[in-house]
N, C-alpha and C positions, 0 to 999 in steps of 0.2 A: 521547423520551430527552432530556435535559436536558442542557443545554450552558454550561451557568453551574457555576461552586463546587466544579469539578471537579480533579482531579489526570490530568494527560493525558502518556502516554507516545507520541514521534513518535518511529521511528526512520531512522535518515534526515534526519533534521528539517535538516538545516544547507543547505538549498537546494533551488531547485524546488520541488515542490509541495509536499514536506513544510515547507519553510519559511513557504510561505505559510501550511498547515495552523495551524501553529504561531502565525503571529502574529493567525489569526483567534482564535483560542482564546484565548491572552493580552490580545487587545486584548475580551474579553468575562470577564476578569476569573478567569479560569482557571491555575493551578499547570501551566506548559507545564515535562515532560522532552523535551530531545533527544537524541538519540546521533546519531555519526557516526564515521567511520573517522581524518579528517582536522581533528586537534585545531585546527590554525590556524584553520582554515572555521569550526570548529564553535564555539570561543570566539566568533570575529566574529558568527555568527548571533545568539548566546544574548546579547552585549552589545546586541542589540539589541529582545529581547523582555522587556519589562519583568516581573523577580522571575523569568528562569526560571533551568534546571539545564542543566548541559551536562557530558553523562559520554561520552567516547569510547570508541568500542564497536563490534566485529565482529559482524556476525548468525550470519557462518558458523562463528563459534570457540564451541564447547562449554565451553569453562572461563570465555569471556570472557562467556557467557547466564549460568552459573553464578553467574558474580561479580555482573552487574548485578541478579538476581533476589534476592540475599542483602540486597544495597542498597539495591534498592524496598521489601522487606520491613521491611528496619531504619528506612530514614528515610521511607518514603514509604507507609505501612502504608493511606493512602486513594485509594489507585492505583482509580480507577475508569470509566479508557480507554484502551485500548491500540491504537496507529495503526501497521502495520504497514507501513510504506514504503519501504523501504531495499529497491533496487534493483538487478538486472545485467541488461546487453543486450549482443549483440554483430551487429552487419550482416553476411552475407552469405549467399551463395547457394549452396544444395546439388548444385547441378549443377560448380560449380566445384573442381578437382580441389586436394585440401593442403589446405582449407581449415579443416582441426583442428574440426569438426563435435564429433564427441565429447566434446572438451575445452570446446568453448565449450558444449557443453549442459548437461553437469558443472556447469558454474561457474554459468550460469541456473538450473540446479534447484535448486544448494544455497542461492545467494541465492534466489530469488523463490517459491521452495517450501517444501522441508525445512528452513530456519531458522526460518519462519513458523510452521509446525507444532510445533518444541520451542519456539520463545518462549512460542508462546500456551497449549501442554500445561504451562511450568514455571508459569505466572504466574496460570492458573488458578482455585489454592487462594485466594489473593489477590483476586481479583474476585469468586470467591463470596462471599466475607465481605462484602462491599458491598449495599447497599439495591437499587442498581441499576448495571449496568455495561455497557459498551459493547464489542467487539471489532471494527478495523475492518482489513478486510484490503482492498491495491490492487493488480485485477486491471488489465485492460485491454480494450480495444473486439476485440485480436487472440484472445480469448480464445473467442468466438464466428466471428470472421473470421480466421485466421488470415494475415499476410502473409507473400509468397515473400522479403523482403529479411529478416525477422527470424524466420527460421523455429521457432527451437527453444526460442527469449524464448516465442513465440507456445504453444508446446508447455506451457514453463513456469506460465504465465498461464490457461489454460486445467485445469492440474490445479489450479491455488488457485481456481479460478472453484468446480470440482466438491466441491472441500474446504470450502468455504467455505458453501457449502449445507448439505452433511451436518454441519459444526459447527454452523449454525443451525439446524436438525432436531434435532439428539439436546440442545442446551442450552435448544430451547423444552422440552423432557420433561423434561429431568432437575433444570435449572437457569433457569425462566424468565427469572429478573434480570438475568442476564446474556444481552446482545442481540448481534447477529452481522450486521453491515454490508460490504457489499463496493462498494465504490467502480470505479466504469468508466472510465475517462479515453478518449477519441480522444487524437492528435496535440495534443502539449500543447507550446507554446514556452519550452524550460528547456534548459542546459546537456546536460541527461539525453540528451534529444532531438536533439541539432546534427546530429549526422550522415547522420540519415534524414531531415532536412526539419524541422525541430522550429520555424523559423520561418514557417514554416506554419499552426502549431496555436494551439490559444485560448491566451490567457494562462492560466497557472497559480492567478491567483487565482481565477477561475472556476473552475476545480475546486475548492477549497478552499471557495468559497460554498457550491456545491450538495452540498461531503461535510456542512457545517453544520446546511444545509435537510433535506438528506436524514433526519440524526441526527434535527431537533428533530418531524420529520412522520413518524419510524419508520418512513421506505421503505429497506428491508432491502437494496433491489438498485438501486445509486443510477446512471444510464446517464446520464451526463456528458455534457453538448452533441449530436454529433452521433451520439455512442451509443445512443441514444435511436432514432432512426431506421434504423441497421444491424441492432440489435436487432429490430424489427418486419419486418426486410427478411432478416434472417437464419431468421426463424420464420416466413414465408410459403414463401422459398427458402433453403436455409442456400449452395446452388451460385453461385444468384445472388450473394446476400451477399459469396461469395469473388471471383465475378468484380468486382464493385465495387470491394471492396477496393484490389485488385490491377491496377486498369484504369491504363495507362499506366505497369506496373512490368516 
């Protein structure tokens, strides 16, 4: 997959790992969009990636996928990557009573799931047209492991892990050009992160390298730093796996 000359949708893009995404892309000479919720942020970000776009934008508002897919169309008709990053998490523990479980699962599913699913079903028709094209969805290491502190993110992240397959299966059939990457992160150190330990984790541009590598060497299932090893330790024991996970939680 080709990572040059490209038109690249981040959303998300205005910090953390989409941000780094972003300026690997642009600093390789790439047409980087961003969206983001937070116009402030997301101006700041975009003045600082050379020639890019900055359109602020909800994943989970149906009128507002509408409008930005109207607008890709009209001015960006060579859209040929779409970075699917825009994120929700929420801490805590299911044994704890009030803890509005449902509501915070809600709000993980629509973000980290069901937006991902209409973004990438509206924008589609659009990527077919393309020579070649890229879809890249970011699951997580809890997706295979899941942790007791983010149980229902982990829940989240694990039906885009299974979606994200079955989209790369039925688009090798029907639509080979169009390719289907899912990106892995462990514990990554970003804002995203603060509250579970997130200075803990690799730097952000490290992930942003290996979504690159992953693209340019067409490893479809790209396992980020120390995912890589959970993964093989998940598919020997998936028990084990959870107990590592979770050792000292």
């Amino acid at each position: 997959m080709k990572t040059t000359n490209s038109t690249v949708l981040i959303t998300g893009g205005s910090a953390g790992i989409g941000f780094e995404i972003a300026k690997l892309f642009a600093a390789k000479g790439n047409h980087v969009i961003i969206t983001g919720r937070d116009e402030q942020r997301l101006q700041k970000a975009a003045a600082q990636l050379p020639g890019a776009t900055a359109i602020s934008f909800d994943v989970t508002k149906a009128s507002q996928v509408e409008q930005l897919v109207k607008r890709l169309q009209k001015d960006f008709p060579a859209l040929d990557v779409v970075v699917n990053n825009a994120g929700n998490a929420y801490l805590y523990n299911l044994a704890e009573e009030g803890v509005g479980a449902y509501d915070k699962a809600a709000a993980e599913i629509e973000t980290n799931y069901l937006s991902v699913i209409r973004l990438n079903e509206a924008l589609l028709p659009l990527l077919k047209q393309q020579s070649e094209a890229a879809i890249v969805t970011v699951s997580s290491i809890v997706a295979f492991a899941p942790g007791i502190s983010l149980p229902t993110y982990a829940a989240s992240k694990a039906a885009l892990h299974a979606y994200s397959r079955v989209l790369r299966i039925t688009l090798e059939r029907a639509h080979p050009a169009v390719k289907v990457f899912e990106l892995m992160p462990p514990l990554v150190d970003t804002e995203f992160s603060k509250e579970i330990g997130g200075h803990n984790g690799i730097p952000p541009q490290q992930v942003a390298q290996e979504l690159l590598d992953g693209l340019e060497s067409n490893t479809y299932e790209i396992h980020v730093g120390g995912t890589a090893d959970m993964y093989k330790l998940y598919l020997s024991s998936p028990e084990a796996a959870i107990q590592a996970l979770n050792a000292g939680r």
